[in-house]
PAVO-101944 format. One line per field, with one value per residue (C-alpha): residue in three letters; x, y, z; residue number from 1. Coordinates in steps of 0.25 Angstrom, whole numbers, m for minus. Each point is the difference from the previous one (the first is absolute). Example, Ala and Ser with C-alpha at 12.3 -4.5 7.8 and 13.67 -1.06 7.14 Angstrom:
2
residu = ala, ser .
c1 = 49, 6 .
c2 = m18, 14 .
c3 = 31, m2 .
num = 1, 2 .
//
This chain:
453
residu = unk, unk, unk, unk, unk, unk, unk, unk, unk, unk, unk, unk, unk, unk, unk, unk, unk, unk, unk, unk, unk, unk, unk, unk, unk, unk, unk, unk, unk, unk, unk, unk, unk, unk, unk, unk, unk, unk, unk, unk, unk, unk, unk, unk, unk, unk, unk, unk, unk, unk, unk, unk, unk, unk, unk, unk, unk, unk, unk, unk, unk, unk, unk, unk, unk, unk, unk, unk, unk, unk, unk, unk, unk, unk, unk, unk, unk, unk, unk, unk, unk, unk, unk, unk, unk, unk, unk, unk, unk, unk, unk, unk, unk, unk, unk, unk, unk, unk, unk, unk, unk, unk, unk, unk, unk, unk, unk, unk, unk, unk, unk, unk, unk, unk, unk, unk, unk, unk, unk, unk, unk, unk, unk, unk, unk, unk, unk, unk, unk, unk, unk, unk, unk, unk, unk, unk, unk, unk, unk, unk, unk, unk, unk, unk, unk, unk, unk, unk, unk, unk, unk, unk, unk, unk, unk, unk, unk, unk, unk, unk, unk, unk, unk, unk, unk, unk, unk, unk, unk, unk, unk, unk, unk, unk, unk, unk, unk, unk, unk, unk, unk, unk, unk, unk, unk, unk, unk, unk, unk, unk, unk, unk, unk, unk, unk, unk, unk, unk, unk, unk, unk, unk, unk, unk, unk, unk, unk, unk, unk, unk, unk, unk, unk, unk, unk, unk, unk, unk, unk, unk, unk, unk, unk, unk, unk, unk, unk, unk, unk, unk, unk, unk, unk, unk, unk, unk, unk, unk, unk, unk, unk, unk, unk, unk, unk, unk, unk, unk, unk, unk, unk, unk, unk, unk, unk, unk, unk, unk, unk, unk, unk, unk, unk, unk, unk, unk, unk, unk, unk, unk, unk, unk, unk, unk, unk, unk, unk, unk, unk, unk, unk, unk, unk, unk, unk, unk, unk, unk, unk, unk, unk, unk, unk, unk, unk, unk, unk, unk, unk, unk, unk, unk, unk, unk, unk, unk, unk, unk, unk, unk, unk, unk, unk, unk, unk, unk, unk, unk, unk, unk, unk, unk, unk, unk, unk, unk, unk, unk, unk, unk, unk, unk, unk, unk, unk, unk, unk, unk, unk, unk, unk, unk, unk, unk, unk, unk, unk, unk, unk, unk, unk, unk, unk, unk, unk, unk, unk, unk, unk, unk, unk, unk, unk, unk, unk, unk, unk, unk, unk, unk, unk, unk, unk, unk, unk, unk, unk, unk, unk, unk, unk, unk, unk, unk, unk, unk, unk, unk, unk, unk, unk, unk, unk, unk, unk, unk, unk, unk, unk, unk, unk, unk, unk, unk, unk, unk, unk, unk, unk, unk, unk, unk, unk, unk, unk, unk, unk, unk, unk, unk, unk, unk, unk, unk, unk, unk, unk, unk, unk, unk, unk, unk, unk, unk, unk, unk, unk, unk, unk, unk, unk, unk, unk, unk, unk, unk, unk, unk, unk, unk, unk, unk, unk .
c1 = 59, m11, 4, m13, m11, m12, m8, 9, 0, m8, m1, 15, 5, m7, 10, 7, 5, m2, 1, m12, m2, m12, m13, m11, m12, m10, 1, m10, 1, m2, 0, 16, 3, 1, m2, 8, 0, 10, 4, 9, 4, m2, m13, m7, 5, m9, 11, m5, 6, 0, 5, 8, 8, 1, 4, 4, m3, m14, m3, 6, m14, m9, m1, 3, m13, m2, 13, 10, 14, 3, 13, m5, 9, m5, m3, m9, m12, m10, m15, m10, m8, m12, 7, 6, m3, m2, m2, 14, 13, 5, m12, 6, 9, 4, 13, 2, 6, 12, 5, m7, 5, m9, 9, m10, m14, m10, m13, m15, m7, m8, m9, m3, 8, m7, m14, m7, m7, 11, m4, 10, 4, 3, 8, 8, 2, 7, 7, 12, m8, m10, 10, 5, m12, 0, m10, 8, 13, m4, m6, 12, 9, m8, 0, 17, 1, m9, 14, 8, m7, 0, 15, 3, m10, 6, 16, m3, m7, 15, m7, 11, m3, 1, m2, m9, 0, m13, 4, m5, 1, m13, m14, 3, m14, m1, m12, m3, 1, 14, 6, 7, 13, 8, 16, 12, m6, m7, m14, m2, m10, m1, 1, m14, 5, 13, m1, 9, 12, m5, m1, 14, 6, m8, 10, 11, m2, m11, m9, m1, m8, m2, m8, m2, m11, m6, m10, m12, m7, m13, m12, m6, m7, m5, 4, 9, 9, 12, 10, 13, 2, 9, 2, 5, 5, 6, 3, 8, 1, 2, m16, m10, m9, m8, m5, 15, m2, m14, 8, 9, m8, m10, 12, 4, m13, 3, 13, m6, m11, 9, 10, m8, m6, 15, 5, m13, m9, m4, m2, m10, m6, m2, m6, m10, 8, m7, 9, m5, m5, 10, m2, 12, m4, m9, m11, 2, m10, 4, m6, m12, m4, m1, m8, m11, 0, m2, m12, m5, m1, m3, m8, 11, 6, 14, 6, 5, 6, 17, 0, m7, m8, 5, m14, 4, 12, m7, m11, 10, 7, m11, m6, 15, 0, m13, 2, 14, 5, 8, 4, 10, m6, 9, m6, 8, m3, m2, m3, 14, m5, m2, 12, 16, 7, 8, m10, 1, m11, m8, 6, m15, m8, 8, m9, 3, 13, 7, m1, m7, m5, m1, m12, m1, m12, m6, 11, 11, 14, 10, 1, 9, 1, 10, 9, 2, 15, 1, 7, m9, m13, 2, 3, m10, m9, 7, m6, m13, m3, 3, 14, 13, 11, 11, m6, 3, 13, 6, m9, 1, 13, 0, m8, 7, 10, m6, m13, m4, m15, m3, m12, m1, m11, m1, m7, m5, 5, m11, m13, 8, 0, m12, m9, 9, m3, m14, 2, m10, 9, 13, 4, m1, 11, 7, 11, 0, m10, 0, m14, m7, m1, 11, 15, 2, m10, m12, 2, m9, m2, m12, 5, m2, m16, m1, m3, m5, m1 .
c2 = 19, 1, m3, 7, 7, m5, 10, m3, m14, m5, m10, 1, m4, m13, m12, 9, 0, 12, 5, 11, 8, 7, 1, m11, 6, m12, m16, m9, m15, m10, m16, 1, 11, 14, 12, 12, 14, 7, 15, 9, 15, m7, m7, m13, m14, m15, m9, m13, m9, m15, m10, m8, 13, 7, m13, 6, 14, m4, m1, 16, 4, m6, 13, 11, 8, 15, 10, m10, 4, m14, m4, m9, m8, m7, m4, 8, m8, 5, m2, m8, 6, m2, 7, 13, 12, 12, 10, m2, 5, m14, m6, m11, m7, m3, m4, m14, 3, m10, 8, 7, 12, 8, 13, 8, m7, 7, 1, m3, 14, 6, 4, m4, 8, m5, 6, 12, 3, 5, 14, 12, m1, m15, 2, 12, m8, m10, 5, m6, m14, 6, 9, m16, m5, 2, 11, 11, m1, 2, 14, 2, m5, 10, 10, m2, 2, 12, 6, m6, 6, 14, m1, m4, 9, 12, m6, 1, 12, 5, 2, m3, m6, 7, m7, 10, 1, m3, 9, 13, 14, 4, m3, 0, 4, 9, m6, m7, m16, m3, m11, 7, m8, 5, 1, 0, 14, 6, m3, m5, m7, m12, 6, 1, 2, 1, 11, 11, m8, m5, 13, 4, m14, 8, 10, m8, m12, 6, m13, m9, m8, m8, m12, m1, 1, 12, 2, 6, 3, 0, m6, m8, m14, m2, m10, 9, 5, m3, 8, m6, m2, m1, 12, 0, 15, 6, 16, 5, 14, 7, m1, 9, m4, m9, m8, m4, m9, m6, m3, m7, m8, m6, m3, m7, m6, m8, m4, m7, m6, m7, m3, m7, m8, m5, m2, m6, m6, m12, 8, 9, m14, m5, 13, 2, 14, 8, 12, 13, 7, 10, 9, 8, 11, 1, 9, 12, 9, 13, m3, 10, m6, m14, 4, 10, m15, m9, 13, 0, m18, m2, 15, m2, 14, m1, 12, 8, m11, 2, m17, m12, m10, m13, m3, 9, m6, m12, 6, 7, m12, m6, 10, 1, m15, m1, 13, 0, m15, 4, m5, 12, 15, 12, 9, 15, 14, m2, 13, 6, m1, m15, m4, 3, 14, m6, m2, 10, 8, 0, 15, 4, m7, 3, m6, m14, m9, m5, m12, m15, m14, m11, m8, m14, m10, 10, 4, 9, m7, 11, 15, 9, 14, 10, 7, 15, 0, 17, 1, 15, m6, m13, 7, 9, m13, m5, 12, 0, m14, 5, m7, 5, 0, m2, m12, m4, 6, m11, m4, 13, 3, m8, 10, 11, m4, m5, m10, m2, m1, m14, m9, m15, m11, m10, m13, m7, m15, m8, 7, m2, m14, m3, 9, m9, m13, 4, m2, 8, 2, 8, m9, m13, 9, 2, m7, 1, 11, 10, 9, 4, m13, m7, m1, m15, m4, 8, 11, 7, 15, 3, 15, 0, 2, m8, 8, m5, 6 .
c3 = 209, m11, m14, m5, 4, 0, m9, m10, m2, m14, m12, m4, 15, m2, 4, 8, 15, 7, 13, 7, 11, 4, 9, 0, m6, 1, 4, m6, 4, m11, 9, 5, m12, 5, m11, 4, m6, 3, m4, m1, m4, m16, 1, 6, m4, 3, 9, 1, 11, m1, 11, m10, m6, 13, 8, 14, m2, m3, 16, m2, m9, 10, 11, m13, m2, m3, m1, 4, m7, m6, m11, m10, m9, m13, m13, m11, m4, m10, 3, m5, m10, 11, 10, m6, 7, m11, 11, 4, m8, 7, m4, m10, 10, 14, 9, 5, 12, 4, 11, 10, 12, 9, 0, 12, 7, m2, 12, m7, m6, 9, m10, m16, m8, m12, 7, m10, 12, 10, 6, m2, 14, 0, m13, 5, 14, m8, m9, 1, m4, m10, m9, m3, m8, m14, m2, 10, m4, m16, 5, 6, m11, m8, 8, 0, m15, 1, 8, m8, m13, 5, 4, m16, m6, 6, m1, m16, 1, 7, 13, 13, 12, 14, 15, 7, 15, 8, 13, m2, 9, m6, m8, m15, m2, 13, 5, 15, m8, 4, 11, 9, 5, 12, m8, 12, 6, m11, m7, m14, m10, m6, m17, m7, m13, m5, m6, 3, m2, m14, m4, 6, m9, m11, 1, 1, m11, m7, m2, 12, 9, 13, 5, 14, 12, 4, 13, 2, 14, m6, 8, m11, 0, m13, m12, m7, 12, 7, 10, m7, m16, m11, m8, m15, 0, m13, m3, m11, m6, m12, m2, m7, 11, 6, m11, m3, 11, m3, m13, 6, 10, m14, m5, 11, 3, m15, 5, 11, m4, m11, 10, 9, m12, m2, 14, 8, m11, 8, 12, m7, m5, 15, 5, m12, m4, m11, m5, 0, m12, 0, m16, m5, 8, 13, 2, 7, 9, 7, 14, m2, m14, 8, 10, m11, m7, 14, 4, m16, m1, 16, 5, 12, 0, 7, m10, 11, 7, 0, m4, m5, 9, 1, m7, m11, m4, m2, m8, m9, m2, m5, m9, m7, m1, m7, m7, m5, 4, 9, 13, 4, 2, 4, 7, 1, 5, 14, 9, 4, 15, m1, m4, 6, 0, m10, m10, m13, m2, m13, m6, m8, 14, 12, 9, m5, m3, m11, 8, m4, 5, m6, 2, m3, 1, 10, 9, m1, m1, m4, 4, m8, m5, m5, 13, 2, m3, 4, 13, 4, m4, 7, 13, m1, m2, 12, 7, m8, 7, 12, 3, 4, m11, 10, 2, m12, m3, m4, m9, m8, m2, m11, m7, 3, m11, m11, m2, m13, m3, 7, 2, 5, 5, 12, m3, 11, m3, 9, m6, m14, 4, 6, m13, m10, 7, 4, 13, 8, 13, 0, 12, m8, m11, 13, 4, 16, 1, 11, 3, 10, 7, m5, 2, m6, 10, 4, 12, 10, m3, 9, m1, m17, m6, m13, m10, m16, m13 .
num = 1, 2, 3, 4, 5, 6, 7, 8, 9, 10, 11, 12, 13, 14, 15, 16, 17, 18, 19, 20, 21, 22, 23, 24, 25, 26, 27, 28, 29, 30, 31, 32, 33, 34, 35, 36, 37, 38, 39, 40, 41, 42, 43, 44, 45, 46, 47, 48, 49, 50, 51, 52, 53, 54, 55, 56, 57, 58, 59, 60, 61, 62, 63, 64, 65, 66, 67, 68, 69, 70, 71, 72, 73, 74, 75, 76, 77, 78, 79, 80, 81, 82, 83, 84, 85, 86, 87, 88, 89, 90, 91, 92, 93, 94, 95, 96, 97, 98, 99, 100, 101, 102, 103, 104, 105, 106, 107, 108, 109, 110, 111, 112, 113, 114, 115, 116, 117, 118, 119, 120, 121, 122, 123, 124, 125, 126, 127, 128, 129, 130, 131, 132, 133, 134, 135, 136, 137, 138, 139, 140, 141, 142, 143, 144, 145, 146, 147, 148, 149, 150, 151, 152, 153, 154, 155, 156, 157, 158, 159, 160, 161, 162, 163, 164, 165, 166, 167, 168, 169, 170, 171, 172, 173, 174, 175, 176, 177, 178, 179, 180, 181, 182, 183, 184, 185, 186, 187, 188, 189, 190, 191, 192, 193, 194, 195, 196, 197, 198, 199, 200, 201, 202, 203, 204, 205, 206, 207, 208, 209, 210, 211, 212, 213, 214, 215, 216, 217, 218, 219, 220, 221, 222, 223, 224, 225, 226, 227, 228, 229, 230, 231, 232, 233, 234, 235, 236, 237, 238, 239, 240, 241, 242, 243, 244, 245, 246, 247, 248, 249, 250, 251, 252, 253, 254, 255, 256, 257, 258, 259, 260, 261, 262, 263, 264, 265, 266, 267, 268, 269, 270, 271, 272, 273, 274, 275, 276, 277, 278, 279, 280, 281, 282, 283, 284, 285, 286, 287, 288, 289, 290, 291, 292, 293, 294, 295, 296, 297, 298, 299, 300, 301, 302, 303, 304, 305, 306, 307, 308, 309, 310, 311, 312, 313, 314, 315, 316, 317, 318, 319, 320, 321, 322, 323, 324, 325, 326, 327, 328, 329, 330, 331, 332, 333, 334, 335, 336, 337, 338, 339, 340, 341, 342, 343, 344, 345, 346, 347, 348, 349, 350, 351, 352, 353, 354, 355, 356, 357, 358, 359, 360, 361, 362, 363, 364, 365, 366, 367, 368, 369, 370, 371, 372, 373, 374, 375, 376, 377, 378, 379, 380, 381, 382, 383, 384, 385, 386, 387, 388, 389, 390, 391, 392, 393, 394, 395, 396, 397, 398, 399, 400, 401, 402, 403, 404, 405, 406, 407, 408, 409, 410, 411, 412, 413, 414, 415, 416, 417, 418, 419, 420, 421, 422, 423, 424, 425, 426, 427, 428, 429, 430, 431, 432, 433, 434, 435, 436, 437, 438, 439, 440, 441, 442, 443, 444, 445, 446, 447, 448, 449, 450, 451, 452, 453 .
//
């Protein structure tokens, strides 16, 4: 069919037939000339469509409007000097079409995709129609080579990649969150994490990692929630602790940041993308040293508290901005109750873990920490937490013969969007969101209490 696409087409295809296929983006009627642009994965071209080139496929363009699936056949022409469009990478010239298909029909929108104003609702109701325009599919074009850069990152790096099942027998993190999903006669849990297996791969390859969903049964309604997101998990051993792996993520942090510069330059351009201030390395605060520097600069005393407030992250954020140019902060030392019996404890301060957020432009994106590798101190944690290690038998054989000193990170990859794009809904960095009203479209759960940050 095609012989081009239409993003790629430029000055040096002047004089040259070519053949497009693609959506229609806009019409523009101009007396009996019709002005189409048309796109496709590359880009947007302008089609212009004269009766006297078209001949009987001319009658063909009358009934095309918005999101028809068209063929175009012409010739290359460059633009008067008057006409050139510098916003777009096609901007110098356009098709003279000479034959026309309509490939599918298309019904009128039921709405103005183009329309700065659509609600969150309307958006997510359509989304099959509004991921089309020009704006969504650059998030999501980004948000694809955010995946794709921590899958290279970590193959030089000599990490493997492992498949990890999302059907569980238990909670990872032995807590009540979990979907319960009935399993040919037994009971099982939709995976919060995948944890456990990551760190089982750790003992098998040493370095790996995993990119899939992960599900949480929490009853949340706020901005920065959803039940079902994309996890970029990591673990590897062979640590000294846990800031081998807040080493690893700045360092991959840079990586990104330059490969998204490389890969989706003009996608940033259209969704006025600012990159983050990211210094050769980013501010650390134990978690009390935090909260005595909120209660010294605020007089909001939070120092007993086992976490940070969502208020709090932001404020930190900011103070680490201002004060130190930053727009990452790690955050470590969190109580050892807080966080999973997995969680190393801090040798000189048992009471807290060798464990670490990171926080970036107010709200946490990555969780991490160094893992107890000790087969005895790992069950009697198992106990400690108040859960049965027979539950988890599976899981801990593989410490039983050999675990090296370990550690790893999960990145949530829909607030890593949303904070780099400066989107301020985790939903709009979500691809088909799913919450607690929402599975594609939204659902009745007069049994669930909305409850907000």
């Amino acid at each position: 069919m095609r012989t081009n696409t239409c993003g790629e087409l430029n000055i040096n295809h002047v004089g040259q037939e070519v053949t497009i296929t693609g959506w229609v983006q806009t019409r523009r009627n101009l007396g009996k000339i019709v002005f189409l642009d048309v796109r496709d994965r590359a880009g947007l071209v302008q089609v212009v469509c004269v009766p006297n080139d078209l001949g009987a496929d001319y009658d063909l363009v009358k009934d095309v409007h918005s999101e028809y699936v068209v063929e175009i056949k012409g010739l290359v022409n460059k633009r008067g000097a008057k006409n050139v469009n510098s916003d777009l990478a096609t901007g110098e010239i356009e098709v003279l079409a000479k034959g026309f298909k309509v490939l599918a029909k298309a019904e009128p929108l039921p709405l103005d995709l183009e329309d700065e104003k659509i609600g969150l609702d309307v958006h997510l109701d359509n989304l099959p129609l509004t991921l089309r325009t020009e704006k969504w599919r650059a998030v999501f074009k980004v948000q694809s080579e955010i995946v794709e850069a921590f899958r290279a990152f970590l193959r030089a790096e000599n990490f493997t990649e492992f498949q990890c099942p999302k059907i569980v027998g238990d909670s990872t993190e032995g807590g009540s969150n979990v979907f319960e999903i009935k399993y040919f006669d037994a009971k099982a849990y939709l995976a919060q994490s995948p944890q456990f297996y990551k760190q089982i791969m750790a003992g098998v390859f040493e370095r790996v990692f995993t990119v899939g969903n992960v599900y949480r049964a929490e009853e949340h309604a706020t901005t920065r929630h959803i039940n079902e997101y994309t996890s970029l998990d990591l673990e590897f051993g062979m640590i000294k602790d846990h800031t081998d792996v807040m080493e690893l993520e700045t360092k991959f942090l840079r990586y990104l940041l330059d490969h998204l510069d490389k890969t989706v330059a003009r996608e940033l351009k259209l969704l006025n993308y600012v990159r983050p201030e990211l210094p050769d390395k980013i501010p650390v605060f134990k978690l009390r040293e935090a909260q005595e520097l909120i209660k010294k600069e605020t007089k909001t005393d939070h120092t007993a508290e086992p976490d940070l407030e969502p208020s709090e992250e932001k404020w930190i954020c900011e103070y680490v901005k201002k004060k130190f140019k930053s727009d990452f902060v790690f955050v470590t030392h969190y109580p050892t109750v807080k966080r999973p019996m997995y969680t190393y404890p801090d040798e000189a301060d048992p009471e807290f873990t060798k464990s670490f957020d990171l926080l970036f432009r107010g709200v946490e994106v990555t969780t991490g920490g160094q893992r107890i590798n000790d087969y005895e101190q790992l069950v009697a944690n198992i106990k400690k937490w108040g859960l049965k290690p027979e539950k988890f038998e599976f899981y801990l054989e593989a410490f039983k013969y050999g675990m090296p000193p370990e550690g790893g990170l999960a990145i949530g990859l829909e607030r890593m969007t949303a904070k780099l794009l400066d989107i301020d809904n985790i939903k709009y960095a979500t691809l088909f969101p799913r919450d607690l009203n929402r599975i594609d479209l939204q659902i009745s759960l007069p049994e669930y209490k909305q409850k907000k940050d």
